[in-house]
C-alpha positions as CSV (number, residue, x, y, z in Angstrom):
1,X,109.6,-90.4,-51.5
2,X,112.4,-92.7,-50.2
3,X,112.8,-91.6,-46.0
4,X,116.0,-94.2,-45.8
5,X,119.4,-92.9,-45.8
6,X,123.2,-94.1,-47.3
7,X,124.8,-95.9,-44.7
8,X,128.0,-93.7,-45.7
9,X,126.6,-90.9,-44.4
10,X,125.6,-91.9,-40.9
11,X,128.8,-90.5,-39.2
12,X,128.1,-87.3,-40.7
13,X,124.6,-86.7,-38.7
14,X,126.0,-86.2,-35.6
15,X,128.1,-83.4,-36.4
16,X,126.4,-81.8,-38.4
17,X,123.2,-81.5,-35.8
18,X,126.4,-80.1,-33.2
19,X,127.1,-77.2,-35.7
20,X,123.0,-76.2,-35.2
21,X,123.7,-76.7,-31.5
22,X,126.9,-75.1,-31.8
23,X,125.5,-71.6,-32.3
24,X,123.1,-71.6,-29.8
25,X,124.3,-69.9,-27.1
26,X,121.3,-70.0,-24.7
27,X,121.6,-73.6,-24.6
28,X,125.1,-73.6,-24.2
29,X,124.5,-71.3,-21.0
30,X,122.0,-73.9,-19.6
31,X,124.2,-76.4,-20.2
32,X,127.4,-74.7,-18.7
33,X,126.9,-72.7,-15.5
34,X,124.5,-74.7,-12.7
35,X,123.4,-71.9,-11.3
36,X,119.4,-70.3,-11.2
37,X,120.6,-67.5,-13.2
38,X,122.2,-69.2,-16.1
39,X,120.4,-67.7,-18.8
40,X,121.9,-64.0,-17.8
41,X,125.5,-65.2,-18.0
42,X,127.8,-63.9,-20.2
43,X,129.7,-67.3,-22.4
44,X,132.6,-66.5,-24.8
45,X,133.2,-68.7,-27.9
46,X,135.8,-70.5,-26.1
47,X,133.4,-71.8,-23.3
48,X,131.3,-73.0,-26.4
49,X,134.0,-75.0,-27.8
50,X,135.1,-76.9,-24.1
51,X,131.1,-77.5,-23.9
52,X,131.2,-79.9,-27.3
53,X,134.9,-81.0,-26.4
54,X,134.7,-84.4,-25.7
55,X,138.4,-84.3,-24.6
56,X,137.5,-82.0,-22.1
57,X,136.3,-82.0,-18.7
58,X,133.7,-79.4,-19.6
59,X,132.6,-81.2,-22.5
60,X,128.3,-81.1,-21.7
61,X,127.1,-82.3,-25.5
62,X,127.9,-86.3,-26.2
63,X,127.7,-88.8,-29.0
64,X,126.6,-91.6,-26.7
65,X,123.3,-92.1,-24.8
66,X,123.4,-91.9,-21.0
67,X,125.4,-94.0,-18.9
68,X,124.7,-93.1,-15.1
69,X,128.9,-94.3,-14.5
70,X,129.2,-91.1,-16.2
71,X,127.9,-88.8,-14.0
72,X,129.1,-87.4,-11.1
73,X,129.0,-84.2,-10.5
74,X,126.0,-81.8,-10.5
75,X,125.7,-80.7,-14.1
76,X,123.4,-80.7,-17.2
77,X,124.6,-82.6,-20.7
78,X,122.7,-83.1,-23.6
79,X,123.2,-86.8,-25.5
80,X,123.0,-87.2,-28.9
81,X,123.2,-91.0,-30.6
82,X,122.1,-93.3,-33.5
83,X,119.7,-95.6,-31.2
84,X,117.9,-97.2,-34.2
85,X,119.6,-98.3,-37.3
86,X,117.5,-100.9,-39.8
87,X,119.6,-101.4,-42.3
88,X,117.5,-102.8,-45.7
89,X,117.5,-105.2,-48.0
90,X,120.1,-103.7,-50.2
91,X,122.8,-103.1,-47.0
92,X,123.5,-99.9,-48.2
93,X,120.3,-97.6,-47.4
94,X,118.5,-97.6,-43.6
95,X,116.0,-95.9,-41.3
96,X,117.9,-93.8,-39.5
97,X,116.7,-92.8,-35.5
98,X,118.5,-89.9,-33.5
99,X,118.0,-90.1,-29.8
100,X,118.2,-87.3,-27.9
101,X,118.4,-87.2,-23.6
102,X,118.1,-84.1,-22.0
103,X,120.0,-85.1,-18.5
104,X,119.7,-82.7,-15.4
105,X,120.6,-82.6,-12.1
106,X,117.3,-82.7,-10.1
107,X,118.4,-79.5,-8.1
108,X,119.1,-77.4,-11.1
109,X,115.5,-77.7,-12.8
110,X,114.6,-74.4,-11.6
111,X,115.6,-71.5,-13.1
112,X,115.3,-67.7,-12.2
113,X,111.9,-66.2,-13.5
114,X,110.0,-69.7,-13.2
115,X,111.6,-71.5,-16.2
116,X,112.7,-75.1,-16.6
117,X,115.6,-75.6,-17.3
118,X,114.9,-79.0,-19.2
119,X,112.0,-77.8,-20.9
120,X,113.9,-74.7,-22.1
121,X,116.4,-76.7,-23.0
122,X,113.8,-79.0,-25.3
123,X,112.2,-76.0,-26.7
124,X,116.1,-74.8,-27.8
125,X,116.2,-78.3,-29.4
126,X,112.6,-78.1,-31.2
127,X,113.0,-75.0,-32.2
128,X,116.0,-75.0,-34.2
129,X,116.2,-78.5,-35.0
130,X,112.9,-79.7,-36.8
131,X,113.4,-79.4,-40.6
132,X,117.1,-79.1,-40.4
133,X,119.2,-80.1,-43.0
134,X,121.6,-82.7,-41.4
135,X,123.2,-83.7,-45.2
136,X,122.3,-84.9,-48.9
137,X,118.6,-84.5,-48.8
138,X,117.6,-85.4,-45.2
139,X,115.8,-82.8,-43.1
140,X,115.2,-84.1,-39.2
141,X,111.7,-84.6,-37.7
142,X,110.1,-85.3,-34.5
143,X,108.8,-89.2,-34.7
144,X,107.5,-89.7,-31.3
145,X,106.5,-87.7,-27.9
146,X,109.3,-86.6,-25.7
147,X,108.9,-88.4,-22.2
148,X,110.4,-87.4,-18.8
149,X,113.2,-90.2,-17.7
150,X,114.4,-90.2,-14.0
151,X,117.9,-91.2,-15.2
152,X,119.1,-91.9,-11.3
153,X,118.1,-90.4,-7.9
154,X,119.8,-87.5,-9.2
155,X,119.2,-86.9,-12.7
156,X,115.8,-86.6,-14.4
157,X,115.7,-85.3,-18.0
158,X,113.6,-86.0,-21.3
159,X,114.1,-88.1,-24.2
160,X,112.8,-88.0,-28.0
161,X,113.5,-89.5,-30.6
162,X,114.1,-87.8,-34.2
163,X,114.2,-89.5,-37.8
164,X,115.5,-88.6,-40.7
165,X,113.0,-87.6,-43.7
166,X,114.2,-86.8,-47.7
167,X,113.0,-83.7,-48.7
């Protein structure tokens, strides 16, 4: 079965993974409020929509990998990009990569009730990404191991790569 995708399409990945994301408010709690006790805040639908506002100070969720000029502030954001494109020998289909970095600040790991908040935040993704549609005939799939990345002296996270696979 073919695993490449239209080059047309590329630009529609991206948003479509955000409308998964969209509705998950859990990780929109870890990714809003810094505090220990994030999971037990309450998060209306508007808080939701300044979290994938990229206008917006608030804005948590990007279309670019990390940059550590970026980062200031003690927060949690979740990056979404195209790292890998191969485009074949036709120009019009490719392999198609989506990078995912799960960026923390290092004192907000810890979460009430022992939890992580970055590996809460990847089971979130892994849960209610793998197999997704994401257009046409493409589901998403994990390719590789997620690995732990110390981003800066103040930010460590994880990183995984997903791919695109025809159904």
């Amino acid at each position: 079965m073919n695993e490449n995708v239209n080059l047309v399409d590329i630009d529609k990945m991206l948003p479509k993974i955000a409308e998964v994301l969209f509705e998950q408010e859990d990780l929109c709690k870890l990714l809003k409020y810094d505090t220990p006790n994030a999971l037990s805040e309450s998060i209306t639908q508007e808080d939701i929509k300044l979290i994938f506002n990229q206008d917006d100070i608030s804005c948590r969720i990007f279309y670019q990998p990390f940059n550590d000029k970026i980062m200031s502030e003690k927060r949690a954001e979740l990056r979404i990009y195209i790292p890998y494109i191969n485009p074949l020998y036709n120009k019009v289909m490719s392999d198609i990569d989506i990078g995912f970095d799960i960026v923390v600040h290092n004192d907000m790991w810890r979460l009430d009730d022992s939890i992580i908040r970055p590996l809460k935040i990847l089971e979130i993704l892994i849960e209610k990404l793998n197999g997704i549609n994401i257009g046409n005939a493409f589901d998403l799939e994990f390719k590789d191991k997620c690995r732990i990345v110390f981003y800066n002296d103040n930010f460590t996270g994880y990183t995984f790569i997903m791919k695109t696979k025809s159904r």
